[in-house]
C-alpha positions in Angstrom: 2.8 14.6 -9.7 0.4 14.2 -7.0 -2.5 10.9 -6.7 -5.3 11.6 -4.6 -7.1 8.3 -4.6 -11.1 8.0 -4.6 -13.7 7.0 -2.0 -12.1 4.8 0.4 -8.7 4.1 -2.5 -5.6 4.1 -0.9 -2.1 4.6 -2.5 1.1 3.1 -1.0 4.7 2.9 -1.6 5.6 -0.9 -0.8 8.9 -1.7 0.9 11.7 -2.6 -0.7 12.4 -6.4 -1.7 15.0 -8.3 0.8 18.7 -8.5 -1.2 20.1 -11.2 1.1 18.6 -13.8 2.9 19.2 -13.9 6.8 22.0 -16.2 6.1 23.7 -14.0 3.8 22.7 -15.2 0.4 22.1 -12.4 -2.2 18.9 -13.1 -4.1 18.6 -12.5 -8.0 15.7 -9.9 -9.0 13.4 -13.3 -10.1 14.1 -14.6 -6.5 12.8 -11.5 -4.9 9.4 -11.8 -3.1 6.9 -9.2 -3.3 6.8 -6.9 -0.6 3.9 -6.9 1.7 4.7 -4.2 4.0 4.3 -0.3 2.9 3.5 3.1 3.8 0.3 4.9 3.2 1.5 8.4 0.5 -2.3 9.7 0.0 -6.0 8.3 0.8 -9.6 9.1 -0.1 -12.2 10.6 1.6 -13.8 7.5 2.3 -16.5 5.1 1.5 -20.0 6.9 0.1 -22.9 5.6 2.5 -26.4 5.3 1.6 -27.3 8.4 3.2 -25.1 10.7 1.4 -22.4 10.8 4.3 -18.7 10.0 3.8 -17.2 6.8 6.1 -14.0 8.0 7.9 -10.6 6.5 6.8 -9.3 4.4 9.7 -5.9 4.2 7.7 -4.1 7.9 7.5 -0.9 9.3 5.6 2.5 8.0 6.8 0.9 4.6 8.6 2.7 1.4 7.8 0.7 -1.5 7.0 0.2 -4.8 5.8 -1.6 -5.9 2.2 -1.6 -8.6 0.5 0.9 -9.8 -2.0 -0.5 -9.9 -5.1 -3.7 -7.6 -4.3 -4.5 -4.0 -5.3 -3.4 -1.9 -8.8 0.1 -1.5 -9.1 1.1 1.3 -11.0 4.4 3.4 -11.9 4.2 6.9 -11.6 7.5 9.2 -12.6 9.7 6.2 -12.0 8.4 5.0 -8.5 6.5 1.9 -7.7 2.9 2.5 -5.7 -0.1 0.3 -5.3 -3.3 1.4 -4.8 -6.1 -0.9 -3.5 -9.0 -0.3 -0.8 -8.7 0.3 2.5 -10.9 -2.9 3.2 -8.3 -4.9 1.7 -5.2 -3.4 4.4 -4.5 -6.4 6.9 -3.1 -4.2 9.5 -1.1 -1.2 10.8 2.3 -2.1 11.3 3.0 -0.6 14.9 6.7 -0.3 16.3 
């Protein structure tokens, strides 16, 4: 199944959740923090301005970023984990 989010909507697959801390503990599921790090799977068009044009999308398929922890939608889609929130709400691009 595809998602192709709306106006400036932007769907991501977070990271997965540390199992060990850096000094070796394993951490049990309840432990776990949410991930804040992701990469972008699909975005909108853009933002609908006043004068009928469309906003371009600074944030493109396959970009890492940043988001807050507990904003955006998350939602499960044929078993996998995405969250979808607005590309105003993206901290950053995550650049290597």
């Amino acid at each position: 199944m595809k998602l192709r989010p709306l106006d400036d909507g932007v769907v991501i697959k977070p990271s997965e959740a540390a199992e060990k801390t850096a000094g070796g503990i394993y951490l049990p599921d309840t432990a776990k923090e949410k991930p804040q790090i992701g990469k972008v799977i699909a975005t909108g068009p853009g933002k609908l301005l006043d004068n009928g044009k469309r906003s371009p999308m600074n944030i493109k398929k396959n970009d890492e970023i940043l988001f807050p922890k507990y904003m955006g939608n998350d939602v499960e889609i044929d078993g996998e984990k995405y969250v979808i929130l607005k590309e105003h709400d993206i901290l950053g691009i995550v650049e290597k």
